[in-house]
Backbone as numpy.savetxt, mean C-alpha at the origin, in Angstrom:
# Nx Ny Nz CAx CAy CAz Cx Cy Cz
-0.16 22.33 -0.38 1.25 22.20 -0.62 1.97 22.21 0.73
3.21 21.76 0.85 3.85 21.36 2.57 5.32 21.30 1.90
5.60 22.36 2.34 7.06 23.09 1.83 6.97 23.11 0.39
8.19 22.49 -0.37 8.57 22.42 -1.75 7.82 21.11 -2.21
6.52 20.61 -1.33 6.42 19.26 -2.42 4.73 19.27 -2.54
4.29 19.05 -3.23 2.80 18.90 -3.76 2.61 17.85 -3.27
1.03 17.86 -2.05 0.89 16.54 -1.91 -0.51 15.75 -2.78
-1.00 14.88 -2.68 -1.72 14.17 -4.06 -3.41 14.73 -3.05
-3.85 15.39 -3.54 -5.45 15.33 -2.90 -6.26 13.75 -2.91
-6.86 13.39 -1.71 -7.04 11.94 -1.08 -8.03 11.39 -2.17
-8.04 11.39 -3.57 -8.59 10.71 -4.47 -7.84 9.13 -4.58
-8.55 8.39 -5.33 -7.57 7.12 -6.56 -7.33 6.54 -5.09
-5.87 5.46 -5.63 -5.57 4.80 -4.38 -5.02 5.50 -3.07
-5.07 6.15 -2.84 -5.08 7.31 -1.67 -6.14 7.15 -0.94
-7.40 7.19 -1.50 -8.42 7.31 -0.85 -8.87 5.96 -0.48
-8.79 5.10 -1.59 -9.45 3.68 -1.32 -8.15 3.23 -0.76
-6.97 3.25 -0.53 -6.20 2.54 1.01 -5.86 3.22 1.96
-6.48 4.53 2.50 -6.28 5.70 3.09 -6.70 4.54 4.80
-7.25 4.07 5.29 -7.01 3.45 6.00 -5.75 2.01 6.75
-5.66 2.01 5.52 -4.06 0.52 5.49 -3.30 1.30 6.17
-2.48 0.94 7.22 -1.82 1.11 8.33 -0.36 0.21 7.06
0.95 1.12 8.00 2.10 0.13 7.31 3.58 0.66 7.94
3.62 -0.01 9.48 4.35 0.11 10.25 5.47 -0.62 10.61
6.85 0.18 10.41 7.93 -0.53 10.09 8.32 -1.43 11.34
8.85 -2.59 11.19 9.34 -3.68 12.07 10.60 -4.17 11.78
11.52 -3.64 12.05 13.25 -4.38 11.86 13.27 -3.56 10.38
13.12 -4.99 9.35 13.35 -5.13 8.34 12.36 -4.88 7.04
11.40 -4.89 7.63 10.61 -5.04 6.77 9.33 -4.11 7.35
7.68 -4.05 7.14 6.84 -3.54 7.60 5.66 -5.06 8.28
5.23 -3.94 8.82 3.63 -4.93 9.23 2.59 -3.85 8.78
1.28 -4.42 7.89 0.17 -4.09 7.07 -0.90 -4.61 8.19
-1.92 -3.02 7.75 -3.34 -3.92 8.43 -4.07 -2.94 8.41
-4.86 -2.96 9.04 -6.61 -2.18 9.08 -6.80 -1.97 10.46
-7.15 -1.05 10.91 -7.95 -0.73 12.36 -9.43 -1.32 12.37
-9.67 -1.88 10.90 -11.06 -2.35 10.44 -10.83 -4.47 10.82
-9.27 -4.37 11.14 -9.50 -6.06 10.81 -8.25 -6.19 11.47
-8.49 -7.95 12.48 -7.01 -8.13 13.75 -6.80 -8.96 12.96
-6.75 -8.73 11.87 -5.49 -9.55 10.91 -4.06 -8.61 10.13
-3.11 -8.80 10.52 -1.61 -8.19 10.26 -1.03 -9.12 9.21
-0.07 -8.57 8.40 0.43 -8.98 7.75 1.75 -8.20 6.90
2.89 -9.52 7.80 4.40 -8.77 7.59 4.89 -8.99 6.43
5.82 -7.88 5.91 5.89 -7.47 4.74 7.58 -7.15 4.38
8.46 -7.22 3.76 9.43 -6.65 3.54 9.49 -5.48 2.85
10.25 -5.17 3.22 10.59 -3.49 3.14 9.77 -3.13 1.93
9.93 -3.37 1.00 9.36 -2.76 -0.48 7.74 -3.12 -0.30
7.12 -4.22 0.77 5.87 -3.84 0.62 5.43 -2.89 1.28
5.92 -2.57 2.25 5.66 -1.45 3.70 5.31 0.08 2.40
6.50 0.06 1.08 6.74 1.38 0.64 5.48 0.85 -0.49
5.25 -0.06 -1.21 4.40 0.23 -1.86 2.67 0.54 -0.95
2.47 -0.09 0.06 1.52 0.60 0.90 1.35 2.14 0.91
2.77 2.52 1.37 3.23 4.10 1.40 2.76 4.55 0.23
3.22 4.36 -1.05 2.99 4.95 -2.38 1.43 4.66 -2.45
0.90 3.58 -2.37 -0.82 3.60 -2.75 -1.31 4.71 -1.53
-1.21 5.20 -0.56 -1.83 5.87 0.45 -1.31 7.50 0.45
-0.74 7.16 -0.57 -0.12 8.53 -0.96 -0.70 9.27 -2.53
-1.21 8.18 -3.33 -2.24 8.62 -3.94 -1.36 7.85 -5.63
-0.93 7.12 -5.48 -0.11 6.58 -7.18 -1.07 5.37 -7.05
-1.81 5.26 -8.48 -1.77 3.86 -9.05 -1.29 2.50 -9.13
-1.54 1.50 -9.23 -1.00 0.32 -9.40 -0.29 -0.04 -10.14
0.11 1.37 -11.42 1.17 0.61 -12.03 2.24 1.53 -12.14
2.35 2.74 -11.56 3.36 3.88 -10.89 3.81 3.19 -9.76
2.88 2.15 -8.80 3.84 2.03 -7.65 4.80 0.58 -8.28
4.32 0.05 -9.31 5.24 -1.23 -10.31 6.94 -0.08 -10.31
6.45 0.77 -10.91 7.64 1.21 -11.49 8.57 1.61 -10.46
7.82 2.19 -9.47 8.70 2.50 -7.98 9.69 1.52 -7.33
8.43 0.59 -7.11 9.21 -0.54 -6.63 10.22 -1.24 -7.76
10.21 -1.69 -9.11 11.38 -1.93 -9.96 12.56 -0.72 -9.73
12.30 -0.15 -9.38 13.70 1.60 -9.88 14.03 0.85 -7.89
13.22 0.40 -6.94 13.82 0.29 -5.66 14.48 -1.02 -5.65
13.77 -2.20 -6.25 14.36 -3.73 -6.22 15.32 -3.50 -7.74
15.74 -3.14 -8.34 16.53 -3.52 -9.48 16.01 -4.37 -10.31
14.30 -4.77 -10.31 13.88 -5.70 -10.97 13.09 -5.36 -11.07
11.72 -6.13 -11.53 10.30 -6.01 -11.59 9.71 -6.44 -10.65
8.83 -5.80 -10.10 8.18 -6.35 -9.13 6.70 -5.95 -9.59
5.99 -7.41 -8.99 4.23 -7.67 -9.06 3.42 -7.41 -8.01
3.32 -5.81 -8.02 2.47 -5.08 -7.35 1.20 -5.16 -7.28
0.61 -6.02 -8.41 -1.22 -6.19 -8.29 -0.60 -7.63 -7.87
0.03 -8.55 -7.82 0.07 -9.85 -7.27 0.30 -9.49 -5.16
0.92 -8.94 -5.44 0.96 -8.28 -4.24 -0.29 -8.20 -3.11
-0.83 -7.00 -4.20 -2.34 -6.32 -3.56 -3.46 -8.00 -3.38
-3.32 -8.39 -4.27 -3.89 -9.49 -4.32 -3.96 -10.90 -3.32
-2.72 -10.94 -2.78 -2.30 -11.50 -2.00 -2.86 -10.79 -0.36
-2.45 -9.50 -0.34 -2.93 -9.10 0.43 -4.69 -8.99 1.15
-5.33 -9.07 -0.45 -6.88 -9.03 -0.19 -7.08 -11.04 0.43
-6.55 -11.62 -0.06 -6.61 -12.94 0.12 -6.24 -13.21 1.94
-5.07 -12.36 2.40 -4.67 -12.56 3.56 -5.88 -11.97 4.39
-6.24 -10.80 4.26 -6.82 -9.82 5.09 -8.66 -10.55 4.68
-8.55 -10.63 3.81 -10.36 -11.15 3.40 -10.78 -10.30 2.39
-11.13 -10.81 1.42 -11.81 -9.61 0.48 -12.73 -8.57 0.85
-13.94 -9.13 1.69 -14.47 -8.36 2.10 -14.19 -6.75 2.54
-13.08 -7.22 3.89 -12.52 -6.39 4.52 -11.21 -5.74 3.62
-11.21 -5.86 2.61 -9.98 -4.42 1.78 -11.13 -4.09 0.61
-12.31 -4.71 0.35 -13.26 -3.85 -0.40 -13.70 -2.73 0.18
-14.34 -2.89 2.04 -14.39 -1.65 2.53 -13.57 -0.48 2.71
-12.11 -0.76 2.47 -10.88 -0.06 2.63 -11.01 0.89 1.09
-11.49 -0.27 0.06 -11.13 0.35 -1.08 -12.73 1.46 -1.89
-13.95 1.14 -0.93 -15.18 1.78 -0.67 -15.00 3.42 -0.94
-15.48 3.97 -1.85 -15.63 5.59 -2.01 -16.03 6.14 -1.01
């Protein structure tokens, strides 16, 4: 525990994106791996759903996050998906590796 807030023990998506890097730039973030020199910039709400998976919420808790942040719905496994496509599957299977 770290003051008044419970933090998530490094299980679930915590653990399998516990490496994804998601470092803010202006407006938005830049995503990546210390595992891979491929980056990939992101607007603001992806930088935070990075944040929320590495923080230990599911794929469809960080849906709801990001809708309550965009006023809409947002496609958080289209997202992730996109992301495995940018970065290489390979390289976010090892990320996502027990």
């Amino acid at each position: 525990m770290t003051g008044d807030r419970v933090v998530p023990a490094p299980t679930g998506s915590a653990h399998r994106f516990r490496e994804l890097t998601a470092v803010r730039d202006g407006d938005g973030y830049v995503i990546g791996s210390p595992r891979s020199p491929d980056y990939l910039a992101v607007p603001e709400i992806g930088g935070r759903v990075v944040e929320w998976l590495r923080a230990g919420h599911e794929l469809n808790r960080c849906a709801e996050l990001a809708a309550e942040m965009a006023g809409q719905p947002v496609d958080v496994a289209g997202f992730v998906a996109e992301a495995e496509r940018v970065h290489g599957k390979a390289k976010l299977t090892l990320l996502r590796a027990a």
